[in-house]
C-alpha positions in Angstrom: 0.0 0.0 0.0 1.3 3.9 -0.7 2.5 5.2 2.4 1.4 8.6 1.1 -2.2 7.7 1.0 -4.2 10.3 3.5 -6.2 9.0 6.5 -9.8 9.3 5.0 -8.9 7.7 1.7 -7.1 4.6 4.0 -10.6 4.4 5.7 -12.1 3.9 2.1 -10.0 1.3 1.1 -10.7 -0.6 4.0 -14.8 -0.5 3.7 -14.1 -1.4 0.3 -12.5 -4.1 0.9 -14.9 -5.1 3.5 -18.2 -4.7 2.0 -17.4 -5.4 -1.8 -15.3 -8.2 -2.1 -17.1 -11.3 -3.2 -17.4 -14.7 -1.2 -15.9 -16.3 -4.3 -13.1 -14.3 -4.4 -11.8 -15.5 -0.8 -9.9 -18.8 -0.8 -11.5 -21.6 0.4 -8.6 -22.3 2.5 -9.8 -18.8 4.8 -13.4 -19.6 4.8 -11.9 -23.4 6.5 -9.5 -21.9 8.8 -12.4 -18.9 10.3 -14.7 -22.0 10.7 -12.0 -23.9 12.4 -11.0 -21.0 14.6 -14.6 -19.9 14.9 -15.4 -23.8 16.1 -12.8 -22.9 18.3 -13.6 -19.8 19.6 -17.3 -21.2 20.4 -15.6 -23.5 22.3 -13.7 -21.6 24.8 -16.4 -19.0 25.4 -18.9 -22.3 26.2 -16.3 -23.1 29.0 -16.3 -19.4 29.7 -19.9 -19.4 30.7 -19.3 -20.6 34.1 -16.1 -18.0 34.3 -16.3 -15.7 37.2 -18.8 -13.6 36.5 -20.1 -14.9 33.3 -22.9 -16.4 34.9 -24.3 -12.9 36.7 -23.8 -11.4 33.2 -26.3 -13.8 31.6 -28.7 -13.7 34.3 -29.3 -9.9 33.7 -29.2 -10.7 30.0 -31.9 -12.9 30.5 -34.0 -10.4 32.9 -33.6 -7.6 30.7 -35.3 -9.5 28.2 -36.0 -7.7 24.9 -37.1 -9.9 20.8 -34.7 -13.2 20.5 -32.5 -12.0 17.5 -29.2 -14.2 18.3 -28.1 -16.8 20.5 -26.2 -17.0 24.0 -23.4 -19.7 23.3 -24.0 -22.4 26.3 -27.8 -22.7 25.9 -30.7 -22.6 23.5 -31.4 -18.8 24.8 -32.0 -16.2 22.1 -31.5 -12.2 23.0 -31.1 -9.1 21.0 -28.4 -9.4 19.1 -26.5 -6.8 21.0 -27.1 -8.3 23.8 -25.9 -11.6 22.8 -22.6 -10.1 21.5 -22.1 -8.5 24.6 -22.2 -11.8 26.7 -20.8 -14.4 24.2 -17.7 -11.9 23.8 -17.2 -11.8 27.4 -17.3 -15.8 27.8 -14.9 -15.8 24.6 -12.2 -14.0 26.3 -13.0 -15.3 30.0 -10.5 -17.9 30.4 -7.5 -16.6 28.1 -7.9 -19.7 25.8 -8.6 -17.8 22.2 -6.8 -17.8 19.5 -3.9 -15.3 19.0 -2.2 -14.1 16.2 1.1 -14.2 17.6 3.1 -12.4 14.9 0.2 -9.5 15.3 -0.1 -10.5 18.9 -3.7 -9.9 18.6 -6.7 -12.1 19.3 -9.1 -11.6 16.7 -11.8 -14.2 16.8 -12.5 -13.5 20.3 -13.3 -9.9 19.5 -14.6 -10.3 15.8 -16.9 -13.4 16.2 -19.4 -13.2 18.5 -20.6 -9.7 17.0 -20.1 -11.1 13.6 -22.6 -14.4 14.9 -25.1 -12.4 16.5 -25.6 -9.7 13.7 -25.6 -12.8 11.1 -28.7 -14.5 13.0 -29.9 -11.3 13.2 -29.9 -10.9 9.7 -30.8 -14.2 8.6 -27.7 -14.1 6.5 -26.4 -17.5 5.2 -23.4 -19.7 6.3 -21.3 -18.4 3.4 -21.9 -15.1 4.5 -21.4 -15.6 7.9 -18.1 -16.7 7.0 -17.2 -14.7 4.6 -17.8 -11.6 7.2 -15.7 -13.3 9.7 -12.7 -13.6 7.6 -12.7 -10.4 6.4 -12.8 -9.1 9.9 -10.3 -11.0 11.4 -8.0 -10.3 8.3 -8.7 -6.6 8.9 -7.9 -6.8 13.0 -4.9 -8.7 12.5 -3.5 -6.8 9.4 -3.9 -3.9 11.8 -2.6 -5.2 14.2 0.4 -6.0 12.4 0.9 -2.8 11.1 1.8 -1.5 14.7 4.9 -1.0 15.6 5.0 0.1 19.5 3.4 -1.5 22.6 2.2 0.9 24.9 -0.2 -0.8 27.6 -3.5 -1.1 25.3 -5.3 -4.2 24.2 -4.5 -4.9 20.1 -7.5 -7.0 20.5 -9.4 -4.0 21.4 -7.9 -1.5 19.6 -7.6 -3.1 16.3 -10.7 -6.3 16.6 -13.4 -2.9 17.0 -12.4 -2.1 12.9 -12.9 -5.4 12.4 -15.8 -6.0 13.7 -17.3 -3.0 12.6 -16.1 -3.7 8.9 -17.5 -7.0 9.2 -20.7 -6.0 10.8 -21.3 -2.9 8.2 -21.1 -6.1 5.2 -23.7 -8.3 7.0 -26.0 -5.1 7.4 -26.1 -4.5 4.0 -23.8 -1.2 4.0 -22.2 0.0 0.9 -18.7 1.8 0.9 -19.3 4.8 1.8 -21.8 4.1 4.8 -19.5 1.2 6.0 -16.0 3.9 6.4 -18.8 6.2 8.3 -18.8 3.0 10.6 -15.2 2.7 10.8 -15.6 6.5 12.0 -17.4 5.7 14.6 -15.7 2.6 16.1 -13.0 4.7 16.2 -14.6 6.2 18.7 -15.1 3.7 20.7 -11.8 2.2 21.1 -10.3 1.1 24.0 -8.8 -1.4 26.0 -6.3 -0.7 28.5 -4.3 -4.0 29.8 -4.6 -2.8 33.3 -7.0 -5.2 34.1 -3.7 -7.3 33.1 -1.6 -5.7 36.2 -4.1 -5.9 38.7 -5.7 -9.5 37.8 -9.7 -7.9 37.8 -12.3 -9.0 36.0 -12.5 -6.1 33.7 -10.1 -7.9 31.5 -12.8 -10.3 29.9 -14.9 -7.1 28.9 -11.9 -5.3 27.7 -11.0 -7.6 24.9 -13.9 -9.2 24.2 -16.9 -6.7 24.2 -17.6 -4.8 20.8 -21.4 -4.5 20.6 -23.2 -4.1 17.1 -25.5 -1.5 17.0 -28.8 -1.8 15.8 -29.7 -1.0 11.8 -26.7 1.1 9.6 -26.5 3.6 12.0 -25.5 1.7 14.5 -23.0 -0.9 12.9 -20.1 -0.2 14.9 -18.9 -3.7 15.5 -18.4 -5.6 18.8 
């Protein structure tokens, strides 16, 4: 890629990529390895339900109620898909047993996948599409998160899985270019992450790597 390309134009390319290149034109070689890491992914976060915490999280999933767009990994339980995101990505990155890109030393599928699954359901979108979305947004994080060059106390997972996500996300709802690098606007907004958690061994750690909520309709498709 030009090194001289501007910000805005960078952003484009991205969405682009993310919302116009065809299912047939990814490898069938990624489309096996996201379903084998997803496979994984569902996995660990099924073990992560009875992480601390976990369980209280689904509980007030559960009260707050709300239509059955997407599932809670661990149970036949549907919730709004946001909703769903929020909780599955949390039991993803519970017990530290994710995947990791270890050259990017980022952990995509914990981050990209549940959003990615709950906005599909959502949707109704197919399992082609599904998967197609999630390779794209794991290729996205951990091309990212390759790209950086200094470690300064934040999450990559967080910091570079929220474009992702919301690249992912903005193909499943339907976005086209343009609308889909207004969504990579937006989860810029809402990155964070900080590896604190890391220092003091809380809790918060699970939510900081794992939570990146879809929003609801175009507006709203700021990833997980």
């Amino acid at each position: 890629m030009n090194a001289t390309v501007k910000p805005a134009a960078l952003s484009r390319i991205i969405a682009e990529f993310a919302v116009e290149t065809r299912a047939a034109d990814i490898p069938a070689s990624a489309l096996a390895a996201a379903a084998a890491i997803f496979a994984d992914t569902l996995g660990v976060a099924w073990g992560g339900t009875d992480a601390p915490g976990v369980g209280k999280l689904r509980v007030r999933a559960l009260a707050t109620g709300g239509r059955g767009e997407a599932q809670l990994w661990g149970g036949p339980v549907f919730v709004p898909a946001q909703t769903a995101a929020f909780v599955n990505g949390v039991a993803a990155a519970a017990l530290d047993y994710d995947t990791v890109h270890e050259a990017a030393a980022v952990h995509a599928d914990a981050v990209v996948s549940p959003a990615v699954f709950a906005v599909s359901q959502q949707q109704h979108a197919s399992g082609l599409a599904f998967l197609a979305a999630l390779t794209l947004g794991n290729d996205i994080t951990c091309r990212l998160a390759l790209a950086t060059t200094a470690h300064s106390g934040w999450f990559y997972s967080s910091i570079h899985g929220v474009f992702g996500t919301a690249a992912a996300c903005a193909r499943l709802l339907g976005l086209d270019a343009g609308q889909a690098a207004h969504a990579l606007g937006i989860a810029l907004s809402l990155v964070g992450g900080t590896q604190q958690p890391m220092v003091e061994r809380s809790l918060t750690k699970a939510p900081a790597i794992g939570v990146r909520s879809p929003g609801r309709g175009a507006g709203g498709a700021v990833g997980r």
